[in-house]
C-alpha positions, 0 to 999 in steps of 0.5 A, spaced: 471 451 731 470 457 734 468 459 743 461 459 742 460 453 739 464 449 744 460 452 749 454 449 747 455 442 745 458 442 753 451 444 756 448 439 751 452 433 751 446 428 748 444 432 742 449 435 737 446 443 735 449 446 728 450 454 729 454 459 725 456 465 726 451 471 725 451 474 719 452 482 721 458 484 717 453 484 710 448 489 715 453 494 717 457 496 711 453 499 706 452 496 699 456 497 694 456 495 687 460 498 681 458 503 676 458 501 670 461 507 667 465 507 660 472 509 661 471 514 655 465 517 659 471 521 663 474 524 657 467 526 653 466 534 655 459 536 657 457 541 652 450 544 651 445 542 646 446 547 640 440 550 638 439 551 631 432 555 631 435 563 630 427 566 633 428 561 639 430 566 646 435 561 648 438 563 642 438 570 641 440 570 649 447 565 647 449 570 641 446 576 645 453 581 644 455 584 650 453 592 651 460 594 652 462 590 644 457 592 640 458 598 635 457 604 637 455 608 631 457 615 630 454 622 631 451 625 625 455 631 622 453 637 623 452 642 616 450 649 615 442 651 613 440 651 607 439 658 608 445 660 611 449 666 607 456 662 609 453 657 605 456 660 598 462 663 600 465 657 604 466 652 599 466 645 603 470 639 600 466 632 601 470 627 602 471 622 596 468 615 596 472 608 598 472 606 591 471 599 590 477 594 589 474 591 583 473 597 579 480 598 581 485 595 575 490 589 577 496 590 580 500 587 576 498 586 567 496 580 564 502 575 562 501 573 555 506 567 556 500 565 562 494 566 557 497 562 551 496 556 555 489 557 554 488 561 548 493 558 544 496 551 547 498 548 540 502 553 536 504 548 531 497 546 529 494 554 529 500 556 523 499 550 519 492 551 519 493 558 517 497 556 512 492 551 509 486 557 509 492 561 506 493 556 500 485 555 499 484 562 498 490 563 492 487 557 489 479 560 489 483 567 488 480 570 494 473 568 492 469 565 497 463 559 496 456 559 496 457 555 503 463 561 506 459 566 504 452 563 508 456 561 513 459 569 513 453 572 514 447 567 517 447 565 523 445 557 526 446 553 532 446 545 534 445 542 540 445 535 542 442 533 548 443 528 553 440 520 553 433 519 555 430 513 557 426 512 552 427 508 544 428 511 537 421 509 536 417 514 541 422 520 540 422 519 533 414 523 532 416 528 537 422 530 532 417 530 526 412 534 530 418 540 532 422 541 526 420 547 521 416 550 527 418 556 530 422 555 537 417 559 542 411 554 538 415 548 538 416 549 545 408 550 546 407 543 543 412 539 547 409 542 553 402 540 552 403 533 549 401 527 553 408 524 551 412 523 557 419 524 554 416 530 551 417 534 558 424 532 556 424 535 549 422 540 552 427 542 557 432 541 552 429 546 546 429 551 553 437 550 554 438 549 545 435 557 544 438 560 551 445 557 548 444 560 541 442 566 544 449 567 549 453 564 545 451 565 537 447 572 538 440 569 536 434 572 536 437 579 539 434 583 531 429 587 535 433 588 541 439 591 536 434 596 533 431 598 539 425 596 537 424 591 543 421 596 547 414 595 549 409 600 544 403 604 545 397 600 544 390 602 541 383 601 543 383 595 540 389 592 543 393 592 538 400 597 538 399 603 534 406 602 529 407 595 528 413 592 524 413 590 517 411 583 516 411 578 511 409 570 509 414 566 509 413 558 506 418 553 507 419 547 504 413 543 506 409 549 502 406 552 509 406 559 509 408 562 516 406 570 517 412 574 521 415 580 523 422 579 525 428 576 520 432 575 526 426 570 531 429 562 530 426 556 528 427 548 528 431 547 521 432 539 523 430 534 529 434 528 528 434 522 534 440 518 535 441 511 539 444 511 544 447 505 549 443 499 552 442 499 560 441 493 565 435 491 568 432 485 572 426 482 571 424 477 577 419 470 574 417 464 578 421 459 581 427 464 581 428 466 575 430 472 572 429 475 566 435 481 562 432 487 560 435 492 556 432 499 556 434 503 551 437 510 551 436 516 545 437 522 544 436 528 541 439 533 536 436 540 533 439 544 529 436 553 529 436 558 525 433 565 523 427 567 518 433 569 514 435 563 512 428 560 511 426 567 506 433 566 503 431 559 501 424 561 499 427 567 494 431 560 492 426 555 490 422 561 486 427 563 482 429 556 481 421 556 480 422 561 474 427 559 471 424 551 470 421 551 462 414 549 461 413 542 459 409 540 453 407 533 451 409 533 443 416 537 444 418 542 438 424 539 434 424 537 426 422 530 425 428 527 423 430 519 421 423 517 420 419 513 415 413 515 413 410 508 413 411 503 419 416 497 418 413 490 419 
């Protein structure tokens, strides 16, 4: 009990007064709280926001080059006039250009030992494979076989895509539909085609005549005879000195008209089935049903126009060389009786 408390209960005896001590201490300090500040707040740099549009003038102001840094370019050199009489009797030396470091050759040469690794990495199997060609030609006498010899001077490429998703039932008339048929016209049906795999297909036969053509050489027979060039063209459109064509007809019996031996076309188109996927199929009361989406692919086999006129000249000589039939052959009758045995 402090002073003035006692001070008031001696005035007033009879009545007991409750007082406390005024409440000034909060009044005169000033109010402080905590900050609530994370600690990693004093680590963190205050870095400016990074302007990432170029046309911006705060991004041209920040990467501006400063004038005393920026390039200086060099005067022109000054020459003599073209019609200045020193001009042909001082004989000036223009200095050479920088060559280019690529066009230099190599420092050092190639090291056979590293490119064995790549070029021939099991030289066991390369001499014995050589051996066994060796023995089949003593044995045929240096003579190749039909297969050799076509394989020698006709040229053809396979090319198998990935998996679609799709079934062999949907892509098989699709592959009925391309093969026989040039490449550029095979690519004309899958591109209008309400088939949706048929977009696919028609990525794929892109990629299978591009590769032919890097890797197989196809198609370049007017190229290699500098008969690729665009020619003049008549009054009616049509260029004044046309190549030679002819009709070719394949093995169905249709007669196609072309003017390069070397163009491709789709030999075969087969489908292959591929692996099943996993889905899900949700039912009532919580069910769920597996699906199983199937994956197919597809695979074309190209070839030139010489292939399919050697094939023609095949079928009609074989054509030719085939007897006429007859229903009553001509041979003498023999072990016959003259009247019938019942």
């Amino acid at each position: 009990m402090n002073a003035s408390t006692r001070l008031t209960r001696s005035a007033n005896p009879g009545r007991a007064i409750n007082s406390y001590p005024p409440r000034t201490l909060p009044l005169l300090l000033p109010c402080l709280y905590p900050r609530r500040t994370a600690i990693m707040d004093y680590f963190r740099s205050k870095k400016q926001p990074e302007i990432l549009d170029p046309t911006s003038p705060d991004f041209l102001k920040r990467n501006a080059t400063p004038a005393s840094q920026a390039p200086q370019q060099m005067p022109p050199q000054g020459d003599l006039a073209p019609s200045s009489i020193f001009d042909k009797v001082e004989q000036r030396k223009k200095p050479d250009r920088v060559k280019d470091a690529r066009s230099q050759p190599p420092a050092s040469a190639r090291d056979p030992a590293v490119l064995a690794a790549a070029l021939d990495p099991d030289p066991g199997y390369r001499r014995r494979w050589q051996r066994r060609q060796i023995i089949r030609d003593v044995h045929n006498r240096g003579q190749l076989t039909k297969a050799q010899r076509i394989a020698r001077t006709e040229r053809e490429s396979l090319c198998k895509s990935q998996f679609f998703k799709t079934s062999v039932k949907k892509l098989m008339p699709l592959a009925r539909q391309i093969a026989g048929k040039p490449i550029e016209d095979a690519i004309i049906q899958m591109r209008f085609s309400k088939k949706r795999v048929a977009k696919d297909v028609k990525k794929h036969l892109e990629y299978a005549r591009d590769e032919a053509v890097v890797k197989r050489g196809m198609g370049l027979g007017l190229i290699r005879s500098g008969a690729g060039a665009p020619k003049a063209t008549g009054e009616s459109g049509q260029p004044n000195d046309q190549l030679p064509g002819m009709v070719v007809e394949d093995k169905k019996g249709k007669r196609r008209y072309i003017t390069d031996t070397s163009s491709m076309y789709v030999d075969e188109a087969w489908v292959g089935r591929g692996t099943y996927g996993r889905d899900y199929d949700a039912r009532a009361r919580g069910r769920v049903n597996m699906l199983r989406p199937p994956e197919t692919s597809i695979t074309v086999r190209l070839k030139e126009e010489a292939t399919r006129i050697r094939l023609m000249d095949e079928r009609e000589q074989k054509r030719q060389r085939k007897k006429v039939w007859t229903a009553l052959p001509d041979r003498p009758v023999t072990a016959q009786r003259q009247y019938c045995l019942w």
